[in-house]
FIKOL-463120 format. One line per field, with one value per residue: residue number from 1; residue in one letter; x, y, z of N, C-alpha, C, O, CB in turn. Coordinates in nm, 4 decimals, m for minus. Glycine has a CB too. Layout:
<nodes>
resi = [NUM|...] $
resn = [a|...] $
nc1 = [X|...] $
nc2 = [Y|...] $
nc3 = [Z|...] $
cac1 = [X|...] $
cac2 = [Y|...] $
cac3 = [Z|...] $
cc1 = [X|...] $
cc2 = [Y|...] $
cc3 = [Z|...] $
oc1 = [X|...] $
oc2 = [Y|...] $
oc3 = [Z|...] $
cbc1 = [X|...] $
cbc2 = [Y|...] $
cbc3 = [Z|...] $
</nodes>
This chain:
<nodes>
resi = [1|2|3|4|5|6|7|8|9|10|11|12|13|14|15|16|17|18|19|20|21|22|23|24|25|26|27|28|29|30|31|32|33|34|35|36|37|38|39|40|41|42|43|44|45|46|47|48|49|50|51|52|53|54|55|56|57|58|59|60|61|62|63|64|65|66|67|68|69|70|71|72|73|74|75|76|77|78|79|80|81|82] $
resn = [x|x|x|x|x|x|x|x|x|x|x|x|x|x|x|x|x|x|x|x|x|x|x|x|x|x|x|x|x|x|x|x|x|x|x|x|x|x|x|x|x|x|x|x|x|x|x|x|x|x|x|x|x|x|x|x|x|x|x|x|x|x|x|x|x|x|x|x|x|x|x|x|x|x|x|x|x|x|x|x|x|x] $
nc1 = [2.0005|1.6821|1.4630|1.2029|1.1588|1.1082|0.8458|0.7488|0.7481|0.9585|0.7837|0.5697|0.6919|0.7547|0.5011|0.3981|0.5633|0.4787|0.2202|0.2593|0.3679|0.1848|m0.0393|0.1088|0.1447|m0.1357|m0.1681|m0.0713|m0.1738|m0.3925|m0.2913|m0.2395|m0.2923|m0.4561|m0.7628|m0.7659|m0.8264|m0.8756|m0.8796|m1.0687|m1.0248|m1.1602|m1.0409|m0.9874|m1.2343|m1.2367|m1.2766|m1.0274|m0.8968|m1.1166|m1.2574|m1.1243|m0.7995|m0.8694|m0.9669|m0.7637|m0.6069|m0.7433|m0.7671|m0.4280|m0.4274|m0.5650|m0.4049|m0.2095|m0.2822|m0.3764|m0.0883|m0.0112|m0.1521|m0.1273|m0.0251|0.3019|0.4639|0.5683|0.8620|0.8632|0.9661|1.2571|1.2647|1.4373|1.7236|2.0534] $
nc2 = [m1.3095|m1.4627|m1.5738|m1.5881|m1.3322|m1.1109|m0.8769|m0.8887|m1.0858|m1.1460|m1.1335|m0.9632|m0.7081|m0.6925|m0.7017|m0.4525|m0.2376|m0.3110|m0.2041|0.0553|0.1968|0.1340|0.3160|0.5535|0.5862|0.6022|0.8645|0.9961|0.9945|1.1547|1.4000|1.7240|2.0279|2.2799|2.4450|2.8477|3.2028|3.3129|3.1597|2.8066|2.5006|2.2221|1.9496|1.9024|1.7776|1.5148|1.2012|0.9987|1.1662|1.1944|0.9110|0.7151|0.7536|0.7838|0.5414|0.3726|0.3789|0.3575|0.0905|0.0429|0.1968|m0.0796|m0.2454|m0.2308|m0.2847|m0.5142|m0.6699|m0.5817|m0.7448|m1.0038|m1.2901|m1.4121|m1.7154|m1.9685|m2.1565|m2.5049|m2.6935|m2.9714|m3.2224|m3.3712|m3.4869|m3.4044] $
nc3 = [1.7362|1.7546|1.4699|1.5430|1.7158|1.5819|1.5149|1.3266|0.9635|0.6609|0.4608|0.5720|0.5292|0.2702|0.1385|0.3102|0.1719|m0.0671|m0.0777|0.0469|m0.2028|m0.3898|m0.2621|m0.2965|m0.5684|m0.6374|m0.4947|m0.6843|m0.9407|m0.8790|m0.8804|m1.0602|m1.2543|m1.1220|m1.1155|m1.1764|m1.0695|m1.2934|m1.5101|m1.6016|m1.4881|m1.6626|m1.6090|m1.3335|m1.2572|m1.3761|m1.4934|m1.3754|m1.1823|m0.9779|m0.9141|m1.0118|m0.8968|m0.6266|m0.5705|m0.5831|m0.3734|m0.1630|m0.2242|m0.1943|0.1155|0.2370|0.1814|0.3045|0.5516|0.5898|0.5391|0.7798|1.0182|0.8576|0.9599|0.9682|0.8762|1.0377|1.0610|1.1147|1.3009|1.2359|1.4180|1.4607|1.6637|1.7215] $
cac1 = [1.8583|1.6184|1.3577|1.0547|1.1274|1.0625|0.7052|0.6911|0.8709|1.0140|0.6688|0.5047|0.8097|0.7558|0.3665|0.3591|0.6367|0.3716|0.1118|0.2948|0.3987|m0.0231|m0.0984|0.2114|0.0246|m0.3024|m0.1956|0.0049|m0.2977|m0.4685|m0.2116|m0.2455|m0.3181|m0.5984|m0.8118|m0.7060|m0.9215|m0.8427|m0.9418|m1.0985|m0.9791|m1.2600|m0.9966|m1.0153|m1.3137|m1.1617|m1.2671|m0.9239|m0.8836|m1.2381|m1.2561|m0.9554|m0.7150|m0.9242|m0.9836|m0.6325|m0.5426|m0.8089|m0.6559|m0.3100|m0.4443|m0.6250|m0.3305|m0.1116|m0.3376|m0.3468|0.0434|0.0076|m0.2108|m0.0761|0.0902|0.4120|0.4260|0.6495|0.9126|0.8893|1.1402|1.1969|1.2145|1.5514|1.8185|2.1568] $
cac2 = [m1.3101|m1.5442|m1.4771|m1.5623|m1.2631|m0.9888|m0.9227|m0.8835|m1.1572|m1.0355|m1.0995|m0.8371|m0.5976|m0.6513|m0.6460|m0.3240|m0.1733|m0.2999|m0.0924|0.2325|0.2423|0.1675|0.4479|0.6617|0.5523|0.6871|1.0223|1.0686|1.0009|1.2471|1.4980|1.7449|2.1428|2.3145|2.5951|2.9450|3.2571|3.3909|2.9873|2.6831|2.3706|2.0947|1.8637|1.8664|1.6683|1.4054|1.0244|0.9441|1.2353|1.1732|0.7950|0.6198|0.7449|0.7401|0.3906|0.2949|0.4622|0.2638|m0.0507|0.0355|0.1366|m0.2109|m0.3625|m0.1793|m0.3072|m0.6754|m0.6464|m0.5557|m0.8111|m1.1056|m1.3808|m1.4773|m1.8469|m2.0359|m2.2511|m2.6241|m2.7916|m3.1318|m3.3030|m3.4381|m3.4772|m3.4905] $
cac3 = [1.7676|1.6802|1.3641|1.6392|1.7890|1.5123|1.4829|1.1233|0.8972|0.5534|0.3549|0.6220|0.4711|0.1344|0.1411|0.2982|0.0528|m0.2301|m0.0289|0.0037|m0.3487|m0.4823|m0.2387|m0.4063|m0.7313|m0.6145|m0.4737|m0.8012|m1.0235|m0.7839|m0.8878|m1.1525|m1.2605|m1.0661|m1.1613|m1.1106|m1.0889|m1.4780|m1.6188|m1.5139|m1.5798|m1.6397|m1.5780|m1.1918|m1.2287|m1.4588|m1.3566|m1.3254|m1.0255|m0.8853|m0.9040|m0.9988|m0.7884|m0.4385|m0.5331|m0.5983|m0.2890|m0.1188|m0.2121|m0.1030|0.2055|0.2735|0.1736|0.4022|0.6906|0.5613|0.5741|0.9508|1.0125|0.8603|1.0856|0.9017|0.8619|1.1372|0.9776|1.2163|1.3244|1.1787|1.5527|1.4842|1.7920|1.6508] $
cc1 = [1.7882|1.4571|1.2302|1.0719|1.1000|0.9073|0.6425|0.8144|0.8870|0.8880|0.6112|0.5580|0.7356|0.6025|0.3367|0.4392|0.5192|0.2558|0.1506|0.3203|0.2539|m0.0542|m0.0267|0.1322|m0.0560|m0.2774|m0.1267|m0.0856|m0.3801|m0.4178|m0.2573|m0.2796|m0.4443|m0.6662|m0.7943|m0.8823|m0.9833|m0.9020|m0.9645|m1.0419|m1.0670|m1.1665|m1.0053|m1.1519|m1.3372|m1.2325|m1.1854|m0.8726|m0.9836|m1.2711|m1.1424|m0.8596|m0.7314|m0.9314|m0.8577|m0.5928|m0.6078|m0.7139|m0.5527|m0.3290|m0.4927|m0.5465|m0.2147|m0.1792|m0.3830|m0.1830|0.0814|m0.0023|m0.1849|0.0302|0.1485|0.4249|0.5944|0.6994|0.9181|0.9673|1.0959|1.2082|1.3444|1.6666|1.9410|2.3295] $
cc2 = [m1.4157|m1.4768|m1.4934|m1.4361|m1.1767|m1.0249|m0.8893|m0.9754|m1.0439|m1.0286|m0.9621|m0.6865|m0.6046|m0.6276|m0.4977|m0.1996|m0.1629|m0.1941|0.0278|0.2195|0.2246|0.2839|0.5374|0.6787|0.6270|0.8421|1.0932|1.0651|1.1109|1.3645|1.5641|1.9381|2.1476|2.4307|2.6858|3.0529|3.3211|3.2122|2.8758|2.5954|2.2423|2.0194|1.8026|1.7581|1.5545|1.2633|0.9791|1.0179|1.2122|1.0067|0.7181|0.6108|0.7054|0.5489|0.2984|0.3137|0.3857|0.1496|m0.0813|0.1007|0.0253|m0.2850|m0.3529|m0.2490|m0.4527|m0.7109|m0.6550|m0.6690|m0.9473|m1.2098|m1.4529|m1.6327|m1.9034|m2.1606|m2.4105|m2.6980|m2.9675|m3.2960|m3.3400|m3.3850|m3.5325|m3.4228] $
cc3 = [1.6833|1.6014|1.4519|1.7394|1.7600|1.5391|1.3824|1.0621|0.7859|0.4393|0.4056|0.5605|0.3225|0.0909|0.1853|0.2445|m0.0726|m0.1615|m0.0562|m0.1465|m0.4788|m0.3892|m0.3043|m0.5354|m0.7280|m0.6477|m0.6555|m0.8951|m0.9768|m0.8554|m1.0311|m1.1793|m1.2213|m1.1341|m1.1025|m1.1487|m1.2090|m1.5868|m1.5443|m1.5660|m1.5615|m1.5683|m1.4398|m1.1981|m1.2954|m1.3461|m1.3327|m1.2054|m0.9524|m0.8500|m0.8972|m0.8955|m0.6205|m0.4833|m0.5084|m0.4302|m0.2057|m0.0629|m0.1872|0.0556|0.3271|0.2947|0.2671|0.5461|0.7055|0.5748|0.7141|1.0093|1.0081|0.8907|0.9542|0.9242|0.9539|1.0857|1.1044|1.1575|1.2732|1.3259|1.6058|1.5906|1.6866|1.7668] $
oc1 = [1.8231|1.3779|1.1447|1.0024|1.0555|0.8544|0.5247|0.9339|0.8582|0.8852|0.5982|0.4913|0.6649|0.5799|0.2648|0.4011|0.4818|0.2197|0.1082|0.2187|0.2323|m0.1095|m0.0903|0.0730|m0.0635|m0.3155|m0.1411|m0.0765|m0.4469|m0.5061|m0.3056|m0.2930|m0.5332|m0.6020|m0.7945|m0.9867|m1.0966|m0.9458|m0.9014|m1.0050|m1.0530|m1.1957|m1.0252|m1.1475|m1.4430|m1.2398|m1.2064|m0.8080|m0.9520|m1.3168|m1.0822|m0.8326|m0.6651|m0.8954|m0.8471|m0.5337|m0.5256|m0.6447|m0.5285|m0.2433|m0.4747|m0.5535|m0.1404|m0.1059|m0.4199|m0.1687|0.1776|0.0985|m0.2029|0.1469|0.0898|0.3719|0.7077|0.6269|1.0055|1.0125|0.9968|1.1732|1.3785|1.6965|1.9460|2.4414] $
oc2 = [m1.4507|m1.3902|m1.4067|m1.4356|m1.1027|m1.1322|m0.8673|m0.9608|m0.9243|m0.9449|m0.8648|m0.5838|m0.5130|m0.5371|m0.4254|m0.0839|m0.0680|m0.0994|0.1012|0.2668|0.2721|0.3727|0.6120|0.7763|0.7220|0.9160|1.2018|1.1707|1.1616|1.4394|1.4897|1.9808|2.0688|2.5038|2.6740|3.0216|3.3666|3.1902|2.8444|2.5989|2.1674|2.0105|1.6825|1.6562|1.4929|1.2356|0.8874|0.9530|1.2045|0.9899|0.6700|0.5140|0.6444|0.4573|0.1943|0.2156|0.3164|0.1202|m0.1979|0.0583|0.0292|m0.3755|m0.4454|m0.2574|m0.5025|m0.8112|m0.7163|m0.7201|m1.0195|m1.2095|m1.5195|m1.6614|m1.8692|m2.2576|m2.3942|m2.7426|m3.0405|m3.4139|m3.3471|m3.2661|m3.6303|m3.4682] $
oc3 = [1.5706|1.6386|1.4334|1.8411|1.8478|1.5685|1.3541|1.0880|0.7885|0.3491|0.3312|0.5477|0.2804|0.0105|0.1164|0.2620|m0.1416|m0.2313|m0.1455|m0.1975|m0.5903|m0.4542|m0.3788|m0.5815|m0.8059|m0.7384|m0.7116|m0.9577|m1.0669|m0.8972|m1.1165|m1.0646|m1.2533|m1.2095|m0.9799|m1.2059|m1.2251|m1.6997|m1.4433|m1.6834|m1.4649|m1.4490|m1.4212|m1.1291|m1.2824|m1.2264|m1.2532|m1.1231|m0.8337|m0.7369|m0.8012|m0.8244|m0.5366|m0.4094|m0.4436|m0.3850|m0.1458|0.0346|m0.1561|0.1331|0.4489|0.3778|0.3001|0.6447|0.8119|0.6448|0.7604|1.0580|1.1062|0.8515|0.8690|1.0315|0.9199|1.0635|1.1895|1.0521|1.2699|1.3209|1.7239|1.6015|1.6121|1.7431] $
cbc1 = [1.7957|1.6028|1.3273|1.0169|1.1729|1.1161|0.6261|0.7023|0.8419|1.1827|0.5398|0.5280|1.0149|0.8308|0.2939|0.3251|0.7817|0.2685|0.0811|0.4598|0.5438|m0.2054|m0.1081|0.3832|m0.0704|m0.3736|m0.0727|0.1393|m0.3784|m0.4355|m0.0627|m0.3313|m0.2910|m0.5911|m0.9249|m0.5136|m0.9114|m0.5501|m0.8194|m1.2284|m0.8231|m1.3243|m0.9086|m1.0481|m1.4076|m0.9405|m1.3173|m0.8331|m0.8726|m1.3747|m1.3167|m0.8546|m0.6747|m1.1724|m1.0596|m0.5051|m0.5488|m0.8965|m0.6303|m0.1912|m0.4434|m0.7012|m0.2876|m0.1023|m0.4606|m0.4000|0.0767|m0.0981|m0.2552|m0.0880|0.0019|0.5363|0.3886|0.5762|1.0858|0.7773|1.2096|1.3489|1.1116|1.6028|1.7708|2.1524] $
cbc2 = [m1.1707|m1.6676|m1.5458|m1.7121|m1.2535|m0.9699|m0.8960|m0.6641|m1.3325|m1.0923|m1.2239|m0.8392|m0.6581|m0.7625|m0.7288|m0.3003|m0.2776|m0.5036|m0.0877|0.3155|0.1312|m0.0060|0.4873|0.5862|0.4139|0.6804|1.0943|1.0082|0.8715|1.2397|1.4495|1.6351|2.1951|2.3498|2.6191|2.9963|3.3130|3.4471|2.9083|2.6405|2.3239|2.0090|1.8853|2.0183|1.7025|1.4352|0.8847|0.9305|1.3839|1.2440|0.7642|0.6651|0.8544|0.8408|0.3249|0.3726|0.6143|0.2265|m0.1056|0.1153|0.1761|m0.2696|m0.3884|0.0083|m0.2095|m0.7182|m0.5287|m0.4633|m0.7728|m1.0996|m1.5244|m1.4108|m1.8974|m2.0600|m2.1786|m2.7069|m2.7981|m3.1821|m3.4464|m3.4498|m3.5918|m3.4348] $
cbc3 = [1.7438|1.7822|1.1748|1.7513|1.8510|1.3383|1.5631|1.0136|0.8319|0.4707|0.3480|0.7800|0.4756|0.0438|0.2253|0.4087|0.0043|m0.3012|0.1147|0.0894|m0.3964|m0.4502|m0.1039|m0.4589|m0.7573|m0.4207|m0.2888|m0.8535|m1.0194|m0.6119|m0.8713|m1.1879|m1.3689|m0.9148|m1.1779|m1.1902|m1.0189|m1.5166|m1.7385|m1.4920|m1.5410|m1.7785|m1.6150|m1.0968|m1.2141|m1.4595|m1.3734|m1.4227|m1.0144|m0.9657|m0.9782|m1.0917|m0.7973|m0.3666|m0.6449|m0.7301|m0.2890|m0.2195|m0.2837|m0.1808|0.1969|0.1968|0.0354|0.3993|0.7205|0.3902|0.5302|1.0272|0.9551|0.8133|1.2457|0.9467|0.6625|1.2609|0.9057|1.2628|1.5692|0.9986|1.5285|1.3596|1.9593|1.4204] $
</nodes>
């Protein structure tokens, strides 16, 4: 097969690998002990669970959809008849 016929080259691959693994990032910053009915835990409203992470998470899904998106670069031919 020829590579003009995928419709993702191998940057599209590895760009949206780096995506999932900043959203992985995110939700895992997200992550953490909740409050039960016997103790609260301020922590749930930490700026690194309320801000940080949605933002990270954000940005790997932006980047996941720039990944999609971006037309892989078409290697030209050098003309030559041999």
């Amino acid at each position: 097969m020829d590579k003009r016929d995928f419709a993702f080259g191998r940057m599209n691959f590895i760009l949206l690998a780096v995506g999932m693994a900043v959203v992985i990032i995110g939700f895992i910053l997200m992550s953490g002990a909740g409050s039960t009915d016997e103790a609260y835990n301020p922590d749930i409203f930490s700026v690194r669970r309320t801000k940080v992470a949605p933002i990270v998470c954000l940005l790997g899904f932006v980047s996941m959809i720039y990944a999609v998106v971006h037309k892989p670069r078409v290697e030209q031919e050098t003309g030559k008849e041999e």
